[in-house]
N, C-alpha and C positions, 0 to 999 in steps of 0.2 A: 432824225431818228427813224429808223426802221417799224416804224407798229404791227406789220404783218407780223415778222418778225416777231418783237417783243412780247405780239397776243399770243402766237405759238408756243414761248418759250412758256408764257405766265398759264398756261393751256395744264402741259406737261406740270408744271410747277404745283397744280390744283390736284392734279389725280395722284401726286406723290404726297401733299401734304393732307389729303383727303385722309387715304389711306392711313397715315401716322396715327388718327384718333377717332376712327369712324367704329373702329373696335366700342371703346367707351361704352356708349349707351345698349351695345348690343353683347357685352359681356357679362350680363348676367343669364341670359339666352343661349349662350354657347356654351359657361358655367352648368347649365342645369343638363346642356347636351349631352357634356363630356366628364358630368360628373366631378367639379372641380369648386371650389371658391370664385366668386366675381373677382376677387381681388388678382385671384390666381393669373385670369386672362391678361395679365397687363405683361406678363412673359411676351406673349405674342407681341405686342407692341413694344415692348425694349428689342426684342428679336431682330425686328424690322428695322426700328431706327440704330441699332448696334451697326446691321451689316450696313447703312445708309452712311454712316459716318468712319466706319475702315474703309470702306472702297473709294471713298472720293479722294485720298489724296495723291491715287496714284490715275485719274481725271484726267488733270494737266497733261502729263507726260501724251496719254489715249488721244487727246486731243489732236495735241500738234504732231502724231505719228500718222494718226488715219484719215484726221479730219473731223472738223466737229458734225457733218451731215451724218456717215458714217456712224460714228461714234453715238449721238444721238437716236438714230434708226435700231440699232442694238438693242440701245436700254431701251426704247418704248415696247420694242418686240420682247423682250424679258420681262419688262414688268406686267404686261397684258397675258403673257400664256401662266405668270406666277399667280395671277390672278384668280384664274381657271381654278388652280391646282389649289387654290386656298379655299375655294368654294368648297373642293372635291373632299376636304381632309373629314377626318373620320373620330381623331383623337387630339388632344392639345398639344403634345409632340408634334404629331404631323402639321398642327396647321403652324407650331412654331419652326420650324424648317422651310416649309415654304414663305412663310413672312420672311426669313431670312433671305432666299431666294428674292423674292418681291423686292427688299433693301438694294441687292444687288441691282439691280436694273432702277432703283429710282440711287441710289450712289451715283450714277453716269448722268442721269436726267437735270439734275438740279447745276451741278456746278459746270457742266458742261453746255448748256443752254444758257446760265448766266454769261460766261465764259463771252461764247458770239454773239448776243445782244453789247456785254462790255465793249467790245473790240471794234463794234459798227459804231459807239455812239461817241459822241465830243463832251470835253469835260461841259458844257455849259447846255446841256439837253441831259447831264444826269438823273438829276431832281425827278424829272418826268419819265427817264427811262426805267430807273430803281421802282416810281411808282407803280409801274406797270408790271414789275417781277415782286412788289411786294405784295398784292391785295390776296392773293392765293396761298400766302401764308399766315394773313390773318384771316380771311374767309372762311378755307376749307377747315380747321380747327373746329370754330366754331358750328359751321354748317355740318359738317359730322356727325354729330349727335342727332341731330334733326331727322335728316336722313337714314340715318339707322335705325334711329326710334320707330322711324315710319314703316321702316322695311321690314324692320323684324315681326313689327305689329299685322302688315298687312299680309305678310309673305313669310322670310326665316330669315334667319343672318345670312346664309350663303349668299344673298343680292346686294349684302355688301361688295363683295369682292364681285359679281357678275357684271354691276353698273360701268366696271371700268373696259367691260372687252369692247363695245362700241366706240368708246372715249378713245382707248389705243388704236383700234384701226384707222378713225379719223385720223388722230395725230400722226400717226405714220406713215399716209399717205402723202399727207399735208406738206410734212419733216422733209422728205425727198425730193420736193417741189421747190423749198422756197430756204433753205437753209446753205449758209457757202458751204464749199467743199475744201476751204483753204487748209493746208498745214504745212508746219512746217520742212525745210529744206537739210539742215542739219540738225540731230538733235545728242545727247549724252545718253547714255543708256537707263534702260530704269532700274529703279533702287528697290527691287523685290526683297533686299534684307529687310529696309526699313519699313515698306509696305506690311510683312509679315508683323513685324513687332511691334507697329502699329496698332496693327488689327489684335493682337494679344492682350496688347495696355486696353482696350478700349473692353474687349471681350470679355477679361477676367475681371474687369472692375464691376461694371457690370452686373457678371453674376454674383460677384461678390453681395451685392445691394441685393439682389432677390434673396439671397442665405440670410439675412441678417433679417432674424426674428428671435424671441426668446429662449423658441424650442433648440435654436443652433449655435445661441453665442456661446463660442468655447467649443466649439466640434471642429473634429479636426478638419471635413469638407471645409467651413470657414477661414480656421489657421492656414488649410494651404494653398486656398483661390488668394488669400493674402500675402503669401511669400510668393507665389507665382508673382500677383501685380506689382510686388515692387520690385524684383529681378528685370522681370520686363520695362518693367518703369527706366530702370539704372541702364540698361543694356540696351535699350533706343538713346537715352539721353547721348550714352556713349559715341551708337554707333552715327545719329542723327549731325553730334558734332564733326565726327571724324572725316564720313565721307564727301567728295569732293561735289556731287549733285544730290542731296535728300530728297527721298518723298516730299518730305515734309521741309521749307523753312520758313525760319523764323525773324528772318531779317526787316517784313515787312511792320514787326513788332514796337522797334523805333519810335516811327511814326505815332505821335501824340493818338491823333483822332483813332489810327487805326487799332493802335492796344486798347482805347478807353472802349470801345465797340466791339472790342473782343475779347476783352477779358471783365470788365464788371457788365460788360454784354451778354455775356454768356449765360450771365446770373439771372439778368433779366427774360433771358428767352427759356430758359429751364422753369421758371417761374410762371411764366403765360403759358407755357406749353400743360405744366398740371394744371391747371385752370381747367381746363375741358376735359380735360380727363376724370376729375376729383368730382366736379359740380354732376354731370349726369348720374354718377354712382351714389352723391349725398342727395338728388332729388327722389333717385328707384329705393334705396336699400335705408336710407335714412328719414325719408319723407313717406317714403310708402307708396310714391304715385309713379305712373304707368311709364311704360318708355316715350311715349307718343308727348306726353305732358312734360317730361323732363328733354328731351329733346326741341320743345319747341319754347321752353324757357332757352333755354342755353343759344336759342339764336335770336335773343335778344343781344346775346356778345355781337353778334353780325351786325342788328340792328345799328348799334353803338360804332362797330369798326365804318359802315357804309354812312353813317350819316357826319360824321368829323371827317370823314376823307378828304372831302374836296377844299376842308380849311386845313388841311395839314402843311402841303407846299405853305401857301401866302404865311404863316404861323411862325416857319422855321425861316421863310428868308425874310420875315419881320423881326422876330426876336433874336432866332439865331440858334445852332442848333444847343450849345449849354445851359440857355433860359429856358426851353421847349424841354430838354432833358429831365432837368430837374424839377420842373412843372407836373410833367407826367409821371414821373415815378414815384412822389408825393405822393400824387392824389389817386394811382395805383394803390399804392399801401393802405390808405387809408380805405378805397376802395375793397380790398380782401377784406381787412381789417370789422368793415361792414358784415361783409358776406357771413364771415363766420358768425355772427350774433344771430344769423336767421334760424327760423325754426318751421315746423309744417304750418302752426297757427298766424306765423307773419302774412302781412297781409299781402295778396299776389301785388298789388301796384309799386307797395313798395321793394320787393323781390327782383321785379323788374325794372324800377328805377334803377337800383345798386348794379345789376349784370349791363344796362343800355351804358354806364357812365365806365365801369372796369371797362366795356367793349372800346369805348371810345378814346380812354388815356391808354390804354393798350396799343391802338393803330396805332397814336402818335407818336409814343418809345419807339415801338418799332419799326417805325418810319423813318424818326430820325436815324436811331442807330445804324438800320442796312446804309442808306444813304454815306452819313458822314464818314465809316470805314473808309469808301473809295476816295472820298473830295479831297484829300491833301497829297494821294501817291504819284507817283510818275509812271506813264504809261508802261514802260519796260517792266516797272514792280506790278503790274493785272497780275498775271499769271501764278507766279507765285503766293500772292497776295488772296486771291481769290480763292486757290486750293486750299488753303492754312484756312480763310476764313467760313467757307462751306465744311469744312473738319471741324472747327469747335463748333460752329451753328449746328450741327446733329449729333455733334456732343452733349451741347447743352440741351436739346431740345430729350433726346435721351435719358441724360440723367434726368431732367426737370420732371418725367414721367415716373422712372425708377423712384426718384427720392418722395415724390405725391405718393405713390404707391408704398413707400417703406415706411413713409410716418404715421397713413393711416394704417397700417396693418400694425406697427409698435403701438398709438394712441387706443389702440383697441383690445390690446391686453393688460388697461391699468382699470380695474374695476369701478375709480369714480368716474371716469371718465367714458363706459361705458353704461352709464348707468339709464343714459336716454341713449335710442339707434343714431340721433346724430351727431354724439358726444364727440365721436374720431375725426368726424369730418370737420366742425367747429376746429379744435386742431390743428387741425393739417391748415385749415386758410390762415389761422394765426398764423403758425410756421413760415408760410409762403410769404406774408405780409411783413416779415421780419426780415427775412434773407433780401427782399430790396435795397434794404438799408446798406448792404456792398456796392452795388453799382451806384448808390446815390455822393455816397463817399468819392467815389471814381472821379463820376462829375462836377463835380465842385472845385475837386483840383485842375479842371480842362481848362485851357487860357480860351479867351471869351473869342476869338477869333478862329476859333477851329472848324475847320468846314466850309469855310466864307467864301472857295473858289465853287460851293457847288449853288450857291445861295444865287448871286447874279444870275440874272438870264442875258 
């Protein structure tokens, strides 16, 4: 395995998924700037993970035309001057535009750096190469809030977005150095149809979820972000079947381990993805305490993902990834399930016990999952495979923010339920804690051998 290599790629990996929820803790701060609702700021963050997840499917194709060094070098240079421009913004439009932007350049970063780590490593060094592109998607999450608590407390939001212009020029320079330059020789043309109405499905659904509140159910902006999505919906299905190369396929769906991983997986990553988003806003706005204090709970999730890490491999190639599956999504559930009964008068140790243990069944899912997607394909199927599955991974991680964000803003307009500040948020973790129960379903039906090529060393 390549580790220069794979630390680079997990490098880039950390300043994209930084980015996706470092907002959180500092959106009641840019709320008060711009004159808006906390809850408002979570536009910025669907903004970003929206354009993250239309631009990747058409990745692949970028890949094998220019080269992944190329290709790479790009998006770090995009994401780093987006950065700039999000510090610079003035109003919530403008900084949701250039979040949009920012998506763009980390679209290119994530699946195209997984991409050439995939391509250098052998099936039986997976295990430990997946580890090394996963820890930056349970980390940065987590470490988000922290961070921004800090910043905004010592500094202002805008050092949110500033901390990354040093981060990029490292990785850019780095990128040029030590990244192949391989691509391909022949290639099909690209599918800018289906790239477009990709990016449509994903965009009006979307906003369809930020509309849906009281004041708009039944307006007609709602009726027809909803007849757009499903036109669009019908008219990809169509055009995705028809054409002879898609953006998008679906072939590598087949495969047992790789649907169970992406599709009751999806659920699950939508799921952890509001976690960090939900929890700093119910420690500021629900609890009452500072950003500094709610940020440096919330990386007690860290605590939790870093301290189970190094039993995660020996766990899954002892038990196996459907015993490991179901283990953790259990004790997930039950885990929110917890979360939501807390209150400002709970006591901190036990506060902290309940986020160190979500942290830690948290790495494990989704350890397993990234992992066992790839353990059953055949190398021909990466490519395709990889682009399909980095397009729902920022699907779900999107909705999972959106839908955080749409239940606590609905949980908040039913007067018993408002009747303490952190009535909504109680809630919402119920909700989350329930919506598990899809992927756990999922697992149960996976025959007990799925994955077993990535298990052996």
């Amino acid at each position: 395995m390549n580790r220069p290599l794979a630390l680079l790629v997990a490098a880039t990996f950390f300043m994209e998924f930084l980015d996706g929820t470092i907002l959180a803790t500092a959106a009641p701060a840019i709320a008060s700037d711009f004159g808006v609702a906390p809850v408002d700021v979570n536009a910025a963050m669907t903004g970003y993970l929206v354009a993250l997840a239309a631009g990747i499917p058409i990745t692949g194709w970028l890949t094998d035309r220019f080269g992944g060094r190329r290709i790479l070098m790009v998006a770090i240079a995009v994401f780093t001057v987006a950065s700039a421009l999000c510090a610079a913004s003035v109003n919530l439009p403008m900084l949701v535009a250039m979040r949009v932007l920012q998506g763009a350049g980390g679209a290119l970063m994530v699946p195209v750096g997984r991409l050439v780590v995939l391509r250098a490593t052998e099936k039986r060094d997976m295990l430990d190469a997946v580890a090394y592109l996963t820890w930056p998607a349970l980390v940065a999450p987590v470490l988000a809030p922290t961070v921004g608590g800090w910043l905004v407390t010592v500094a202002s939001w805008h050092w949110i977005f500033l901390i990354n212009l040093p981060l990029g020029v490292i990785a850019f320079v780095v990128a040029a150095r030590i990244v192949p330059t391989e691509r391909a020789e022949q290639l099909p043309p690209p599918d800018w149809i289906g790239f477009v109405l990709c990016g449509g499905v994903l965009g009006s659904l979307l906003i369809g979820l930020e509309l849906v509140r009281p004041s708009v159910v039944g307006s007609g902006k709602l009726l027809i972000t909803g007849i757009v999505f499903v036109v669009l919906v019908l008219a990809a299905a169509w055009w995705l079947r028809r054409t002879p190369h898609p953006v998008l396929s679906f072939a590598a769906l087949r495969d047992p381990s790789f649907r169970v991983s992406n599709v009751g997986g999806s659920t699950y990553r939508g799921v952890i993805s509001a976690v960090p988003f939900v929890l700093p806003l119910m420690f500021q706005v629900g609890f009452g305490w500072s950003p500094v204090t709610a940020g440096l709970l919330v990386l007690l999730l860290f605590a939790g993902n870093v301290g189970i890490k190094p039993a995660t491999s020996p766990l899954i190639r002892r038990f196996g990834f459907r015993t490991v599956l179901i283990g953790s999504l259990i004790a997930g559930a039950l885990v929110l399930g917890v979360i939501a009964t807390l209150r400002p008068t709970t006591p901190v140790v036990v506060i902290g016990v309940a986020l160190v243990l979500s942290g830690a069944f948290r790495s494990i899912g989704f350890s397993a999952y990234n992992t066992l997607m790839f353990a059953d394909l055949a190398p021909e199927q990466m490519v395709d495979a990889n682009t399909l599955s980095s397009t729902l991974q920022q699907v779900a991680t999107a909705l999972g923010v959106a839908v955080g964000a749409l239940v606590l803003r609905l949980a908040g307009e039913i007067p018993a339920v408002t009747a303490t500040p952190v009535g909504p948020y109680a809630v919402t973790f119920a909700v989350l804690a329930v919506l598990l129960l899809q992927p756990l379903v999922e697992v149960l039906r996976l025959h007990r051998g799925a994955g077993q090529a990535a298990t052996v060393r």
